[in-house]
PDB file of N, CA, C and O in Angstrom:
ATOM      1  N   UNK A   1       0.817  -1.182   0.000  1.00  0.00           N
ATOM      2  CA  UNK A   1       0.000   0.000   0.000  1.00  0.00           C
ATOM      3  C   UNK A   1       0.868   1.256   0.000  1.00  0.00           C
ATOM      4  O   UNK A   1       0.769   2.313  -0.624  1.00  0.00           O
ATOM      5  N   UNK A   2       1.718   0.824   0.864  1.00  0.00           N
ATOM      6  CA  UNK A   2       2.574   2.200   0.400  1.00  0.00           C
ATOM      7  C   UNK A   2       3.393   2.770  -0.660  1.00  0.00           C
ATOM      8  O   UNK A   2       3.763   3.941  -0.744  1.00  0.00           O
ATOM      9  N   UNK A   3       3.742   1.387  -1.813  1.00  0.00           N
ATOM     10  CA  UNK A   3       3.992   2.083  -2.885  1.00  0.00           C
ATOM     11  C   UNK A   3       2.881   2.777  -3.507  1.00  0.00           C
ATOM     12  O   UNK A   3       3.027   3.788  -4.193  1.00  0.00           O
ATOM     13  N   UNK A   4       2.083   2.378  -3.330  1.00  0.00           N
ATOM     14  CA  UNK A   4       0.602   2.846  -4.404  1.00  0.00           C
ATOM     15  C   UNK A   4       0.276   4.449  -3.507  1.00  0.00           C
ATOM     16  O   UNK A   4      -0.647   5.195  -3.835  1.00  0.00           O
ATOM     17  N   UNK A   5       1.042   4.683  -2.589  1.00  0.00           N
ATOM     18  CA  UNK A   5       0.651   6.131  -2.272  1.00  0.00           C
ATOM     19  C   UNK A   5       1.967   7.326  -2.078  1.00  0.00           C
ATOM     20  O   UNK A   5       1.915   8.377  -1.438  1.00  0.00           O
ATOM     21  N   UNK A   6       3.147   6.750  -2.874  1.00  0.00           N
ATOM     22  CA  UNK A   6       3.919   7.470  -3.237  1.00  0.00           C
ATOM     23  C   UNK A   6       3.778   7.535  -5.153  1.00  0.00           C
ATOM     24  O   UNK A   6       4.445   8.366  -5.770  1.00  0.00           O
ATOM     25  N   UNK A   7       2.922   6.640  -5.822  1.00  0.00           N
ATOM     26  CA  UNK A   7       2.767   6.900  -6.917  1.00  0.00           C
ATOM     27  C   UNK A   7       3.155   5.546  -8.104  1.00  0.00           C
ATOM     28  O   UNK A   7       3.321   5.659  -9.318  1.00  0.00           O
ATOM     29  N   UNK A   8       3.207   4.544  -7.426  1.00  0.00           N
ATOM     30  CA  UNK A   8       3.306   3.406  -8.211  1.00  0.00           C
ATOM     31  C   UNK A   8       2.124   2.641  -7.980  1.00  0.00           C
ATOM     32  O   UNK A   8       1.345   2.670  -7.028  1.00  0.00           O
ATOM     33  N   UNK A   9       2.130   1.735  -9.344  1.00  0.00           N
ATOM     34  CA  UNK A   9       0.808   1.234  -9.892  1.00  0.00           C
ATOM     35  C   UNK A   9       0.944  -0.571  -8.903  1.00  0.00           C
ATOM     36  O   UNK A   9       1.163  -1.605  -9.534  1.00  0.00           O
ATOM     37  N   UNK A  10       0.781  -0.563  -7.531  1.00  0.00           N
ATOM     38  CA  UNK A  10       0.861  -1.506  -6.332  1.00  0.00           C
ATOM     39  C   UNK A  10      -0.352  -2.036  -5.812  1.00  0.00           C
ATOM     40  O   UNK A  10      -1.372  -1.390  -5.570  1.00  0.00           O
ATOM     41  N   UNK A  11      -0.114  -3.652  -5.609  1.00  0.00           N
ATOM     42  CA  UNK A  11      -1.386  -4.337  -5.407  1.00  0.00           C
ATOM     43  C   UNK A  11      -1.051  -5.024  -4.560  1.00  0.00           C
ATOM     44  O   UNK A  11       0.178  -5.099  -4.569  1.00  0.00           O
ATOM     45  N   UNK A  12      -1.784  -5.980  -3.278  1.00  0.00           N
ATOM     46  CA  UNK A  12      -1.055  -6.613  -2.370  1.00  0.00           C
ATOM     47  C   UNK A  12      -1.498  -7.830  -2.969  1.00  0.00           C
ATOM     48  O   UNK A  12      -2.602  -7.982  -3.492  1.00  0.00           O
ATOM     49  N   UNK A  13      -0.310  -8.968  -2.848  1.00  0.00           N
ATOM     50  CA  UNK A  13      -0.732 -10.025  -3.266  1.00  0.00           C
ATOM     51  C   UNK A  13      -1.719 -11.111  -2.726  1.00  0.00           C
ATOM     52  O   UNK A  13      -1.624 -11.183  -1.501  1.00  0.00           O
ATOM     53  N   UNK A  14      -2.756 -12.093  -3.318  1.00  0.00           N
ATOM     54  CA  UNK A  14      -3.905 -12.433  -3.374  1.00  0.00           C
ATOM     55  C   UNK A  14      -5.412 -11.735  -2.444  1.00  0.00           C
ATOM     56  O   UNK A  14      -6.124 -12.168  -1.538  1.00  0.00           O
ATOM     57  N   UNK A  15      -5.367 -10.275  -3.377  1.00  0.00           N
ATOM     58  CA  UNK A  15      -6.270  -9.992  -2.925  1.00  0.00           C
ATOM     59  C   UNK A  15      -6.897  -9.587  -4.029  1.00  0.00           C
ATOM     60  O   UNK A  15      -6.321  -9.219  -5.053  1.00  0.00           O
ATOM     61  N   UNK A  16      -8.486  -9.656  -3.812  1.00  0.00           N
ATOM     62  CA  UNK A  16      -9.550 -10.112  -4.949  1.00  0.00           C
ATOM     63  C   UNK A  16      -9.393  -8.883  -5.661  1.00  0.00           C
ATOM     64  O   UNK A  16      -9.703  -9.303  -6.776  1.00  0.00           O
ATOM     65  N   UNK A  17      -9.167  -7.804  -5.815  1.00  0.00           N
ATOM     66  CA  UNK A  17      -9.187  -6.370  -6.345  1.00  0.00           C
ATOM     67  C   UNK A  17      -7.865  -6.452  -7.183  1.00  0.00           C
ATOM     68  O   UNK A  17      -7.699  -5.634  -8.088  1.00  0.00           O
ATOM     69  N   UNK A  18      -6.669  -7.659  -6.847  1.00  0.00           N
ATOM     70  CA  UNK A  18      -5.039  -7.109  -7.501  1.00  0.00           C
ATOM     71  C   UNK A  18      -5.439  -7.435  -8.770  1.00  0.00           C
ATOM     72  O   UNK A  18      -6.446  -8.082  -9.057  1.00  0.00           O
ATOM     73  N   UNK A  19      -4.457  -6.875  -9.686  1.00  0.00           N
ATOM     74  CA  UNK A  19      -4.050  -7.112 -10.952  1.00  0.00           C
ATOM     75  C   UNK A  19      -3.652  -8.465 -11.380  1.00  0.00           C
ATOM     76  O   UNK A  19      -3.077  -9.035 -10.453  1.00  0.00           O
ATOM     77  N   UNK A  20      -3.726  -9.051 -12.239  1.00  0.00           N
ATOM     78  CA  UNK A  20      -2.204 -10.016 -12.563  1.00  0.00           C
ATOM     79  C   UNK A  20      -1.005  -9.424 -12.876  1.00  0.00           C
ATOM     80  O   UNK A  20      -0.822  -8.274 -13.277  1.00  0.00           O
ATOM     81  N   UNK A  21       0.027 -10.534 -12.605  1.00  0.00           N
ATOM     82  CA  UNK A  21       1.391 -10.274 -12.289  1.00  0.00           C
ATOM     83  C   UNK A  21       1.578 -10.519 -13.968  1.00  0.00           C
ATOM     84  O   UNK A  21       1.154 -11.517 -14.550  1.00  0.00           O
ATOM     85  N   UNK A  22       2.295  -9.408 -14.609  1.00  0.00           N
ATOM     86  CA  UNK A  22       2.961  -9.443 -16.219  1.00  0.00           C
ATOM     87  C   UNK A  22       4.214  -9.615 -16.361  1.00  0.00           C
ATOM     88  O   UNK A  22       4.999  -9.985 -15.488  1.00  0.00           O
ATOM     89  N   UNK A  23       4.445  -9.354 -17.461  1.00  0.00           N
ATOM     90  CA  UNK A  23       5.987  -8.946 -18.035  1.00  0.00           C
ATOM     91  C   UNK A  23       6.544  -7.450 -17.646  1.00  0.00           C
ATOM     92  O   UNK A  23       5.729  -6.528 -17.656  1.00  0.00           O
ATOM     93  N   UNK A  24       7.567  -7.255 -17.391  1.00  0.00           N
ATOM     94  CA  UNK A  24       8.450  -6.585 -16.029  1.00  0.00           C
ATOM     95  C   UNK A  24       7.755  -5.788 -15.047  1.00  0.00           C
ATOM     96  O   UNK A  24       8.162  -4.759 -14.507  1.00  0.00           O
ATOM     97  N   UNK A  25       6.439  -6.505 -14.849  1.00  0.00           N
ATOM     98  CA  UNK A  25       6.307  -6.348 -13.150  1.00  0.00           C
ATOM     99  C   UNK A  25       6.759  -6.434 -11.788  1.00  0.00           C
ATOM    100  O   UNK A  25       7.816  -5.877 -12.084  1.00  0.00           O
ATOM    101  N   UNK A  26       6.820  -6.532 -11.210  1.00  0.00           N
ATOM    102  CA  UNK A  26       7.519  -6.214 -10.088  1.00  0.00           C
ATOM    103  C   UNK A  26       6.986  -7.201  -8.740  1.00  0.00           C
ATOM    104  O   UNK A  26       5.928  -6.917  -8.179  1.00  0.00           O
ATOM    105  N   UNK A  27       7.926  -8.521  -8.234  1.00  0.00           N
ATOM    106  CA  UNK A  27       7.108  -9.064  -7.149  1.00  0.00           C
ATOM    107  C   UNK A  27       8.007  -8.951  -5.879  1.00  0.00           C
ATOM    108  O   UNK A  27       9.151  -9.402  -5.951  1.00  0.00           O
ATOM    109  N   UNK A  28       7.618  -8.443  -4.849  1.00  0.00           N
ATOM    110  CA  UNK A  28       8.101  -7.758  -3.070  1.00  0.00           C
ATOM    111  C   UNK A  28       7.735  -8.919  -2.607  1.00  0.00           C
ATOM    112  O   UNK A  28       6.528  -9.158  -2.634  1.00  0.00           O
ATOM    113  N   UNK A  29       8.702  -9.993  -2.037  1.00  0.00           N
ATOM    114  CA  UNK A  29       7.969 -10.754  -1.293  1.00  0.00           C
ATOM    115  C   UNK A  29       9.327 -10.565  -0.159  1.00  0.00           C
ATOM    116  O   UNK A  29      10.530 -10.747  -0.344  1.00  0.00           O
ATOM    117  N   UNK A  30       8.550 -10.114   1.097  1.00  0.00           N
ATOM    118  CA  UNK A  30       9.539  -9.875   2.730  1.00  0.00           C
ATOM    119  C   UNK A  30       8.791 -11.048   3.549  1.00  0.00           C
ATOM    120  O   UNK A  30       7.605 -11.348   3.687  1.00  0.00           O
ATOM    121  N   UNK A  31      10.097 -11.618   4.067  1.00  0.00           N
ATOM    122  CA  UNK A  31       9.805 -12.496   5.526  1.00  0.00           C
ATOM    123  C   UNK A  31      11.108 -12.723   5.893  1.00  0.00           C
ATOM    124  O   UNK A  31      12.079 -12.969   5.178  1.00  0.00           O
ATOM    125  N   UNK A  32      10.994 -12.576   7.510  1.00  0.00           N
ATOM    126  CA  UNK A  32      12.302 -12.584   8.207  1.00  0.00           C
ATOM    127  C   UNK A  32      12.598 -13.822   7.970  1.00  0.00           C
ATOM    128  O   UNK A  32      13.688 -14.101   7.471  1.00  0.00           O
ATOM    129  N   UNK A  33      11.687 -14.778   8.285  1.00  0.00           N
ATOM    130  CA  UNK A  33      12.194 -16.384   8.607  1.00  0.00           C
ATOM    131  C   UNK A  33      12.411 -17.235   6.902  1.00  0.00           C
ATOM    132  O   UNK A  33      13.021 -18.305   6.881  1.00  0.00           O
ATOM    133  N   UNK A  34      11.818 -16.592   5.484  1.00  0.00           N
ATOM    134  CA  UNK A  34      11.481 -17.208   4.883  1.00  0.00           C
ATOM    135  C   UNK A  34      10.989 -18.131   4.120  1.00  0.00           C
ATOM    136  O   UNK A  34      11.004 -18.500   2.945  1.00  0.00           O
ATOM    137  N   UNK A  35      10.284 -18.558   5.734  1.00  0.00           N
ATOM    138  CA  UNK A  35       9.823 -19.842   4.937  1.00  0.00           C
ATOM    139  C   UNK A  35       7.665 -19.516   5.952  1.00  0.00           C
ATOM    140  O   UNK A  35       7.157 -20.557   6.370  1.00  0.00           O
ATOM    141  N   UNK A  36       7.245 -18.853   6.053  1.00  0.00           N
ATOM    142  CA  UNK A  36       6.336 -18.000   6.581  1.00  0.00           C
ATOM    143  C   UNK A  36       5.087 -18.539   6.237  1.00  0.00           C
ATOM    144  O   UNK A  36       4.068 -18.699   6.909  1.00  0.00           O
ATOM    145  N   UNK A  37       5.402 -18.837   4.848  1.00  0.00           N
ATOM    146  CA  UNK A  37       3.974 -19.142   4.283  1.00  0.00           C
ATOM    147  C   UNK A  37       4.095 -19.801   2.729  1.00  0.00           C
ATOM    148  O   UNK A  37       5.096 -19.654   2.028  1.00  0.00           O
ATOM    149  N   UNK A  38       2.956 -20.512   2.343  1.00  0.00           N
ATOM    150  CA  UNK A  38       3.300 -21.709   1.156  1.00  0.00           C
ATOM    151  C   UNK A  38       3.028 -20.939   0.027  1.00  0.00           C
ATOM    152  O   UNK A  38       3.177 -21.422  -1.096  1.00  0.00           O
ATOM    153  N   UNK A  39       2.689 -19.919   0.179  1.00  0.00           N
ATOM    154  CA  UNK A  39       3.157 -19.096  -1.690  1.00  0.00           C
ATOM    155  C   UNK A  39       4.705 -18.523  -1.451  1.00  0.00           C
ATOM    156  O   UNK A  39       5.062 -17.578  -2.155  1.00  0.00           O
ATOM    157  N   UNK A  40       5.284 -18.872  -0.835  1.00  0.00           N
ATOM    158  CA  UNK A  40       6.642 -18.121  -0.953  1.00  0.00           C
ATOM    159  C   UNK A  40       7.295 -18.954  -1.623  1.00  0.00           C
ATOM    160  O   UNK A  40       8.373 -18.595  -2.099  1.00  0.00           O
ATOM    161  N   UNK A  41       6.936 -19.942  -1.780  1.00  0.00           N
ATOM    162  CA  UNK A  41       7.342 -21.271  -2.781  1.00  0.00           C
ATOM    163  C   UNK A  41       6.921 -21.122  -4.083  1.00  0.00           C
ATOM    164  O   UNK A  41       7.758 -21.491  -4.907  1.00  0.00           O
ATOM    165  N   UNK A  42       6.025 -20.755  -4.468  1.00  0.00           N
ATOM    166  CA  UNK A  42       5.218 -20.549  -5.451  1.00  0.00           C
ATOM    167  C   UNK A  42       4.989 -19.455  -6.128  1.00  0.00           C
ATOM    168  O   UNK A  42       4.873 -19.383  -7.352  1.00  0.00           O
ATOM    169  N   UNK A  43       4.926 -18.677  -5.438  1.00  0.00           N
ATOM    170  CA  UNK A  43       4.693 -17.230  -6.276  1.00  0.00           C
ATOM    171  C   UNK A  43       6.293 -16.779  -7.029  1.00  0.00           C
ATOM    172  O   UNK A  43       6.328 -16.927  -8.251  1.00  0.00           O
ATOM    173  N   UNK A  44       7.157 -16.423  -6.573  1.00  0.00           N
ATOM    174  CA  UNK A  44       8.437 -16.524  -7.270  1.00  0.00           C
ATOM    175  C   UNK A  44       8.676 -17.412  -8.790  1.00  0.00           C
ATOM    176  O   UNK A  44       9.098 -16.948  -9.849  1.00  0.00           O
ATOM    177  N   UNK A  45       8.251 -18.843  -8.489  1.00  0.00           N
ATOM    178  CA  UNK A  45       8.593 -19.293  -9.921  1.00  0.00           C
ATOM    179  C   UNK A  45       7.283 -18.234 -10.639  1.00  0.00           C
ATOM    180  O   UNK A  45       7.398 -17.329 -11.467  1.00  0.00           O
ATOM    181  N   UNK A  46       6.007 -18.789  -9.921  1.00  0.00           N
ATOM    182  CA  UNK A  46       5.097 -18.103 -11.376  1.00  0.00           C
ATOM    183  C   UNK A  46       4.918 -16.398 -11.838  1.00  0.00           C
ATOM    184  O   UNK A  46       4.372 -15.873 -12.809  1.00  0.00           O
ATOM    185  N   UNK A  47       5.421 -16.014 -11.025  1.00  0.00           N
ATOM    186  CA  UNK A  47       5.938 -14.608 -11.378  1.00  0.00           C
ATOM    187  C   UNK A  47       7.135 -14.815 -12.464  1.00  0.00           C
ATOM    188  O   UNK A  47       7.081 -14.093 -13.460  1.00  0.00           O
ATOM    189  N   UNK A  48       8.032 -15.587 -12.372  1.00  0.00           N
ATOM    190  CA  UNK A  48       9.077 -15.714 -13.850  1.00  0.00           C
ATOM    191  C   UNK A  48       8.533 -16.112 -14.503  1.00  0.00           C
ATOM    192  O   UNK A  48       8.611 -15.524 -15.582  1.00  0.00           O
ATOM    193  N   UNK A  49       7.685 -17.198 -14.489  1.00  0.00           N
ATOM    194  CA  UNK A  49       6.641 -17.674 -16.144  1.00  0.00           C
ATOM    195  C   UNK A  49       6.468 -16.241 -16.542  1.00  0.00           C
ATOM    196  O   UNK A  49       6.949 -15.758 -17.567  1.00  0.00           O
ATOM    197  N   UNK A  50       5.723 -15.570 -15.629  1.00  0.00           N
ATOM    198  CA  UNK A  50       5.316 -14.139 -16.085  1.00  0.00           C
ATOM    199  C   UNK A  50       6.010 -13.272 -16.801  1.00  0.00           C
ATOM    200  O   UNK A  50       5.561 -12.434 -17.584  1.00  0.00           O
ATOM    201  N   UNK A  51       7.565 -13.574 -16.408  1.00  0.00           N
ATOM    202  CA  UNK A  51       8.365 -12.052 -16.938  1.00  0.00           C
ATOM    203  C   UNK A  51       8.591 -11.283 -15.915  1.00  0.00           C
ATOM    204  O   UNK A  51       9.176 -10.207 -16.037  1.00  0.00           O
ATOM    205  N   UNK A  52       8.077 -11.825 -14.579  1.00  0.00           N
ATOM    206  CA  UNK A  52       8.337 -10.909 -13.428  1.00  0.00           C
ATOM    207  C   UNK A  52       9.626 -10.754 -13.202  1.00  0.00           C
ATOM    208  O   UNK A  52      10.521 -11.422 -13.720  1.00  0.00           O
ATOM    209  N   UNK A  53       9.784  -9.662 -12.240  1.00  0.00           N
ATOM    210  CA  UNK A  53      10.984  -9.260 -11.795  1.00  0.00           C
ATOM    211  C   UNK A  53      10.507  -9.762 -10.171  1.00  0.00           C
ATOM    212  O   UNK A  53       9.369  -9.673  -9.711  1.00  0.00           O
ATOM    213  N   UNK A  54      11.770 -10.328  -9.449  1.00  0.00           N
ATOM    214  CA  UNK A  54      11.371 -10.564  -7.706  1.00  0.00           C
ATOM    215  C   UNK A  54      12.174 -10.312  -7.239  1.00  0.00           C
ATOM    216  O   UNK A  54      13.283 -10.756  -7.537  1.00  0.00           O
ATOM    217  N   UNK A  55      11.940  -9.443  -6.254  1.00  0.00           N
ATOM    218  CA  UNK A  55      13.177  -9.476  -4.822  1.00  0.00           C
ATOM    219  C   UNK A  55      12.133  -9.583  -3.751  1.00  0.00           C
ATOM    220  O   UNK A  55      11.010  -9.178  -3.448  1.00  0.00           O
ATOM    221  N   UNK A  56      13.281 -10.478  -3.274  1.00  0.00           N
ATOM    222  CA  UNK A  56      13.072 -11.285  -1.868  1.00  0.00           C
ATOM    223  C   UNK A  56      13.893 -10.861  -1.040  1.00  0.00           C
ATOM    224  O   UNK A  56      15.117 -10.841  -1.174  1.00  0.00           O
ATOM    225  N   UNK A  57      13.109 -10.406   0.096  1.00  0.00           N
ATOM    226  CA  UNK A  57      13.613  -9.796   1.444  1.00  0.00           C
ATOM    227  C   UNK A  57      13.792 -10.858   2.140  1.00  0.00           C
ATOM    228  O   UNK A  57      12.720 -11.457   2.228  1.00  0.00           O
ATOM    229  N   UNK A  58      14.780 -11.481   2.777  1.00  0.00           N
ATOM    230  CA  UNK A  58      14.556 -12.581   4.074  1.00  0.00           C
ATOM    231  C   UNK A  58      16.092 -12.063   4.906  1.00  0.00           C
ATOM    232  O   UNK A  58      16.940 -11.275   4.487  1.00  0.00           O
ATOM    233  N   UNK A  59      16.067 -12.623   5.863  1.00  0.00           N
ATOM    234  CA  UNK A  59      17.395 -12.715   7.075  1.00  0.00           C
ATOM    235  C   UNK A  59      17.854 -14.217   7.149  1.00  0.00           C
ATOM    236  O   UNK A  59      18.513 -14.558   8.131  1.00  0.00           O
ATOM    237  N   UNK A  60      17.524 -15.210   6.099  1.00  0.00           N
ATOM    238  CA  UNK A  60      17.988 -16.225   5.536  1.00  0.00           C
ATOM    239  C   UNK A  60      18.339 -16.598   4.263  1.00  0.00           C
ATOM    240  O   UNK A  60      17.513 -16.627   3.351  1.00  0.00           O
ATOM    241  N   UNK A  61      19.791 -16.959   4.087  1.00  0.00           N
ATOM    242  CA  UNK A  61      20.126 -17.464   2.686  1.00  0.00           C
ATOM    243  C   UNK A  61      19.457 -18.291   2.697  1.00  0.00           C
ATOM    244  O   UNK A  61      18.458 -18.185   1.985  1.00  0.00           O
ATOM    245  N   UNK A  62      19.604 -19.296   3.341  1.00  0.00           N
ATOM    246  CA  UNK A  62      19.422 -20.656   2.892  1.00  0.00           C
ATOM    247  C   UNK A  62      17.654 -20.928   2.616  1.00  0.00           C
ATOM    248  O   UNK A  62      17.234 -21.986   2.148  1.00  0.00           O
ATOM    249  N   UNK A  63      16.765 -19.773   3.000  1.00  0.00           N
ATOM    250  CA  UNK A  63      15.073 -20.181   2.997  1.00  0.00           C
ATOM    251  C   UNK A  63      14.870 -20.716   2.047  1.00  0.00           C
ATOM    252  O   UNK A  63      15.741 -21.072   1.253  1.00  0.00           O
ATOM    253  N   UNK A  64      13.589 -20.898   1.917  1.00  0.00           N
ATOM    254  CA  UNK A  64      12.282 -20.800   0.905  1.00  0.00           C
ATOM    255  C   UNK A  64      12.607 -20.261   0.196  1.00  0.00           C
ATOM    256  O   UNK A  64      13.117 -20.690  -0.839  1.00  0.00           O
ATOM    257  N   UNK A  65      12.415 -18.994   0.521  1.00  0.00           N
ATOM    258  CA  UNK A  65      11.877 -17.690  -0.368  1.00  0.00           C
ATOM    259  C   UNK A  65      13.645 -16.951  -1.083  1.00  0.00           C
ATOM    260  O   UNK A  65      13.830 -16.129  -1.981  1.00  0.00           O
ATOM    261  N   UNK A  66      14.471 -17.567  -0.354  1.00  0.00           N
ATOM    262  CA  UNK A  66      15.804 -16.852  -0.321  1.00  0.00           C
ATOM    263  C   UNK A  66      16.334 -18.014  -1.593  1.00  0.00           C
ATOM    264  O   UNK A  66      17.279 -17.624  -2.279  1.00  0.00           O
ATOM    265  N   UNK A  67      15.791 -19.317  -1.890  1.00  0.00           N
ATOM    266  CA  UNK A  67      16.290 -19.903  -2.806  1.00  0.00           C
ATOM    267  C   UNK A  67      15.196 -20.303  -3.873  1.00  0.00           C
ATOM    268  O   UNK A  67      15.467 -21.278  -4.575  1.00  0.00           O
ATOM    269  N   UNK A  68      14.341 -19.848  -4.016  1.00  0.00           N
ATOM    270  CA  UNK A  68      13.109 -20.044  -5.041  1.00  0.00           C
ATOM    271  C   UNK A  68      13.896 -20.003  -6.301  1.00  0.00           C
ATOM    272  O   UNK A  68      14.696 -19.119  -6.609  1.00  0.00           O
ATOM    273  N   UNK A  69      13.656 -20.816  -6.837  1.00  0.00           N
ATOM    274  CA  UNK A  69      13.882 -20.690  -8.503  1.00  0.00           C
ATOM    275  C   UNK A  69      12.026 -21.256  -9.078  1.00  0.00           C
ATOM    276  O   UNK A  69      11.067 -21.587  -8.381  1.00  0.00           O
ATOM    277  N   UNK A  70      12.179 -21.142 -10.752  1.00  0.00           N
ATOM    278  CA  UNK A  70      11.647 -21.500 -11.596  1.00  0.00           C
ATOM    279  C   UNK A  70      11.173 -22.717 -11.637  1.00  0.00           C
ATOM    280  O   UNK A  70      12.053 -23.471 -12.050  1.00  0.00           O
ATOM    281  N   UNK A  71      10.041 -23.354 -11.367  1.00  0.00           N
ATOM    282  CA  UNK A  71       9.672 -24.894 -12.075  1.00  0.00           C
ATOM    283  C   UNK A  71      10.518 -25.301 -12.942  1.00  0.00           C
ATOM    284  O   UNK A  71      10.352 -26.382 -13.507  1.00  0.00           O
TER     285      UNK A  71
END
């Protein structure tokens, strides 16, 4: 929400109102522990089917979310 009120086009992810994720969109996924929740597994690869772009915030190399690749 707070990008969308400094002026970027921002949706939180799975909520019934977001957009779909395109080609060089942009996916924010933060968790300290990285492994938080079961789209952190998931959303990363299908955001690259997409063309997405992802950065992943974690305080772990070794997570989930810190080693997601592509299907």
């Amino acid at each position: 929400m707070r990008l969308m009120h400094v002026g970027f086009d921002a949706h939180a992810g799975g909520e019934a109102t977001g957009a779909s994720i395109g080609h060089d969109d942009g996916l924010v996924m933060i968790s300290s522990s990285g492994e938080t929740h079961r789209s952190l597994s998931t959303w990363p690869g299908l955001a690259r089917e997409y063309g997405a772009h992802i950065l992943a915030v974690t305080t772990r190399a070794n997570s989930t979310l810190a080693t997601s690749r592509s299907p």
